[in-house]
N, CA and C atoms as a LAMMPS dump frame, in Angstrom:
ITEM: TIMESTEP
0
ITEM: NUMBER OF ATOMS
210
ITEM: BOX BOUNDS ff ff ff
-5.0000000000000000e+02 5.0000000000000000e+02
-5.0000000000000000e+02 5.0000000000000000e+02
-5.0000000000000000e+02 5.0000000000000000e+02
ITEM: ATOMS id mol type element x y z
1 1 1 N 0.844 -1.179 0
2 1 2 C 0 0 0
3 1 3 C 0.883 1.234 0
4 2 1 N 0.791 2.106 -0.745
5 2 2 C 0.924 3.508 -1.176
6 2 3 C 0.357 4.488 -0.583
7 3 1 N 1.428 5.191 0.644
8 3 2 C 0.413 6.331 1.418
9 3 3 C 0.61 7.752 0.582
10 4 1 N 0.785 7.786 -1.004
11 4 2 C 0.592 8.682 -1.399
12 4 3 C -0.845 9.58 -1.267
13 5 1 N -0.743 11.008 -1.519
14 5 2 C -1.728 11.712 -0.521
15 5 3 C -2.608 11.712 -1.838
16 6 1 N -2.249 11.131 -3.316
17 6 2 C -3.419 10.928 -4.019
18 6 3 C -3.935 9.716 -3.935
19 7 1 N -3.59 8.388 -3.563
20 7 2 C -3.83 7.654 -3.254
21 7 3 C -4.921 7.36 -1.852
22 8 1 N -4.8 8.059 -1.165
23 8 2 C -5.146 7.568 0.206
24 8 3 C -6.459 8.488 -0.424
25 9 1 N -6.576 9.724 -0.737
26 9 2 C -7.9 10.339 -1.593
27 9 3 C -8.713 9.137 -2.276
28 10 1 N -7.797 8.899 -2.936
29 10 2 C -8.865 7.534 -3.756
30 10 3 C -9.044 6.743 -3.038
31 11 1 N -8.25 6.264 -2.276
32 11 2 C -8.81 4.784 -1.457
33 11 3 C -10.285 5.607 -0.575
34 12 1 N -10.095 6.762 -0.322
35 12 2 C -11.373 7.368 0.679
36 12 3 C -12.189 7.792 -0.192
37 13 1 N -12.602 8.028 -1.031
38 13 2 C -13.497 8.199 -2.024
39 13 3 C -14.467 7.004 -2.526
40 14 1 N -13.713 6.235 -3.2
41 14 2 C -14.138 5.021 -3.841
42 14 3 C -14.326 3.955 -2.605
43 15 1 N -14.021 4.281 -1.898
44 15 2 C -14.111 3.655 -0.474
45 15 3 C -15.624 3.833 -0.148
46 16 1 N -15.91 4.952 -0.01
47 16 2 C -17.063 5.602 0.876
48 16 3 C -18.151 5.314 -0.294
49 17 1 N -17.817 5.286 -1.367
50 17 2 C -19.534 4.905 -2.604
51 17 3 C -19.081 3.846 -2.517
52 18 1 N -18.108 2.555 -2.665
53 18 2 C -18.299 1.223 -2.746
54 18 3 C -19.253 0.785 -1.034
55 19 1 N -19.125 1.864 -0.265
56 19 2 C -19.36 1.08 1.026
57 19 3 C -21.268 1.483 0.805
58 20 1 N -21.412 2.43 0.18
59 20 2 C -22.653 3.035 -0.136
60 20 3 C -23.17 2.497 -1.348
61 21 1 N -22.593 1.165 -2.097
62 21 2 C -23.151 0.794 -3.23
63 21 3 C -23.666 -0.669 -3.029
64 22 1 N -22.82 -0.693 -2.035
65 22 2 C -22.988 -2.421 -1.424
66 22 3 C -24.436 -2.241 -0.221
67 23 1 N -24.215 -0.921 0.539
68 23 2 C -25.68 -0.954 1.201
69 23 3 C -26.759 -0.791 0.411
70 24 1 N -26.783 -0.237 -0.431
71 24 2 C -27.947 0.183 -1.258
72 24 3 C -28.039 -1.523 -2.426
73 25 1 N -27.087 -2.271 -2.515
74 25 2 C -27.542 -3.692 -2.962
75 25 3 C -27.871 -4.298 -2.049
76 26 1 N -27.758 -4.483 -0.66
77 26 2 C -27.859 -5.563 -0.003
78 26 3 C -29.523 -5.057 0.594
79 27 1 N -29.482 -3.703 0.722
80 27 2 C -30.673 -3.186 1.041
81 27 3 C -32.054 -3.903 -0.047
82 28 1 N -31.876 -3.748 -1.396
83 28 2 C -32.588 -4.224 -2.667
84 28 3 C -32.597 -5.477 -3.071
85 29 1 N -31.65 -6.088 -2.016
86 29 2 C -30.994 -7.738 -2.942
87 29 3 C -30.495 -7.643 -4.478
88 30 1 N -29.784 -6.884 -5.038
89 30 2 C -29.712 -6.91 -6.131
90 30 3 C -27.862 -6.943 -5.856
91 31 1 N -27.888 -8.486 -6.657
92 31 2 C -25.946 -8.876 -6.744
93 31 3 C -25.415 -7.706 -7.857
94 32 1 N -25.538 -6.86 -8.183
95 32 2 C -24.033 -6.068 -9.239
96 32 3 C -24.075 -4.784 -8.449
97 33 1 N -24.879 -4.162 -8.098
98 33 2 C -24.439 -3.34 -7.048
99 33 3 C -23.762 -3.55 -5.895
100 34 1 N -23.839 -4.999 -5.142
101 34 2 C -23.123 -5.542 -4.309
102 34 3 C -21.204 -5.95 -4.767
103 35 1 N -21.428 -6.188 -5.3
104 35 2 C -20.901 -6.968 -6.04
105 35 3 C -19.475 -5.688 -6.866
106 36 1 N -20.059 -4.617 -7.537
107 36 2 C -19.108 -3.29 -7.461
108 36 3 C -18.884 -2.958 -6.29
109 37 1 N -19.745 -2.718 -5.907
110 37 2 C -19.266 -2.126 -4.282
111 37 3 C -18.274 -2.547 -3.371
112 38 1 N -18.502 -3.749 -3.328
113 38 2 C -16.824 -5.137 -2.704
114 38 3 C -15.778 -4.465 -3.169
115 39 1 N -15.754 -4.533 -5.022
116 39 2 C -14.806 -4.274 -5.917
117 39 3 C -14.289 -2.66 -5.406
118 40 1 N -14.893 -1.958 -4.884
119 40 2 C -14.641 -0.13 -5.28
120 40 3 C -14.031 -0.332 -4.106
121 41 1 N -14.318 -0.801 -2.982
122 41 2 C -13.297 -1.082 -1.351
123 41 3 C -12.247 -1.604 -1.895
124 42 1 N -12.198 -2.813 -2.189
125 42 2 C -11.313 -3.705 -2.109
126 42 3 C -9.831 -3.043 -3.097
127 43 1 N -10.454 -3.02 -4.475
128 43 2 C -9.059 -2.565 -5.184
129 43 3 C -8.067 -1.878 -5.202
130 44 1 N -8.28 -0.266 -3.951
131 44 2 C -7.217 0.372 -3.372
132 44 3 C -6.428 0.388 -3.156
133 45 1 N -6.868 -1.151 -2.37
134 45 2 C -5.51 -1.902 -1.67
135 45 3 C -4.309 -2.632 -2.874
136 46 1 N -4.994 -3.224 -3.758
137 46 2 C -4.195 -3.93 -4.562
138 46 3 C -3.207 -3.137 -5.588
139 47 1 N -4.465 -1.947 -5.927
140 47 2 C -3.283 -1.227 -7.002
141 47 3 C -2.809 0.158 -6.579
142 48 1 N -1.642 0.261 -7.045
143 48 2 C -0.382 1.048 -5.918
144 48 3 C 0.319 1.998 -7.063
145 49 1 N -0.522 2.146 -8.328
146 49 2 C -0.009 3.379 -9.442
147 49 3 C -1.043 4.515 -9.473
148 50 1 N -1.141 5.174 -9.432
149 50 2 C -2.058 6.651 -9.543
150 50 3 C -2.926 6.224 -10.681
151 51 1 N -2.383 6.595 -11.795
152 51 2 C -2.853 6.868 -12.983
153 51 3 C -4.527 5.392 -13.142
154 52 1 N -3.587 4.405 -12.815
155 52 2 C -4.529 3.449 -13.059
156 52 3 C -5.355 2.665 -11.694
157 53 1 N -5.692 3.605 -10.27
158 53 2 C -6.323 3.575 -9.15
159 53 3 C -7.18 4.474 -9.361
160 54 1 N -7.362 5.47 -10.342
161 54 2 C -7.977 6.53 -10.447
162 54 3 C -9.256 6.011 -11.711
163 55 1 N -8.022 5.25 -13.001
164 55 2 C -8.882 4.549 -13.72
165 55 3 C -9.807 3.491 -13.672
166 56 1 N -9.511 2.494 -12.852
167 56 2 C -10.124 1.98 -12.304
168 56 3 C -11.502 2.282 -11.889
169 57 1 N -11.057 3.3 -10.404
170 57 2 C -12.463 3.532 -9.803
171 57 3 C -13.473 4.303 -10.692
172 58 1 N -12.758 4.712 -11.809
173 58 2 C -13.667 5.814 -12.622
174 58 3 C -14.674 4.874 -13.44
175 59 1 N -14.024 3.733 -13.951
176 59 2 C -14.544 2.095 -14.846
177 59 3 C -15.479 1.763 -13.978
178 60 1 N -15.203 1.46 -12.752
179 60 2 C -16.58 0.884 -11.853
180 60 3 C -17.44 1.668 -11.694
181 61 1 N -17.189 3.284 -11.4
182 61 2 C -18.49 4.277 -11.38
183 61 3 C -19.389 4 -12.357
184 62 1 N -18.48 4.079 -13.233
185 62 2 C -19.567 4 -15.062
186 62 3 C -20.104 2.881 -14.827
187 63 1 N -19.576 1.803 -14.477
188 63 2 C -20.634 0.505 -14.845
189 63 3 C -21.752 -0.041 -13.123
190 64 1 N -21.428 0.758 -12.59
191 64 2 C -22.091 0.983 -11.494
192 64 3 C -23.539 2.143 -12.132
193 65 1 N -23.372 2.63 -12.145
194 65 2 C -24.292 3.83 -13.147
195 65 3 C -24.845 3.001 -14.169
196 66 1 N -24.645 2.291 -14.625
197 66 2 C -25.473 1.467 -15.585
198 66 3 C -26.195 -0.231 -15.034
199 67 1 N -25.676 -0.272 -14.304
200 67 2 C -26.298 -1.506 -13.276
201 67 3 C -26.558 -1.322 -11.967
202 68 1 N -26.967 -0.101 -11.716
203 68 2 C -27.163 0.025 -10.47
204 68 3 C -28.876 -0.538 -10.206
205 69 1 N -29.729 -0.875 -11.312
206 69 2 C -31.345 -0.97 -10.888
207 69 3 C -31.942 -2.287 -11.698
208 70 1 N -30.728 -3.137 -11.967
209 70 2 C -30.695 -4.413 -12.925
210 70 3 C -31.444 -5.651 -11.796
């Protein structure tokens, strides 16, 4: 883990809607909102380059936004 101060931004960002994407699935029962939401916590940890921690969480927003009511 990378305590860069853009990093730790993203991990708290994508942190706080994955933790808010997974309540709002588990609230509905609906698995892909759950299911991003794991993903938007979890990946912070794993990836440790800016450019593509940023891309990432930006990929799950979008497809979170399109499966959020599936």
């Amino acid at each position: 883990m990378n305590f860069d101060p853009y990093n730790l931004l993203a991990g708290l960002i994508f942190g706080a809607i994955g933790w808010g994407a997974f309540s709002y699935g588990r609230k509905l029962e609906l698995w892909k909102p759950k299911a991003i939401g794991v993903a938007l916590m979890v990946y912070p940890y794993i990836c440790s380059n800016v450019w593509a921690l940023w891309g990432i969480g930006v990929a799950l927003l979008v497809t979170l936004w399109f499966h959020h009511d599936e």
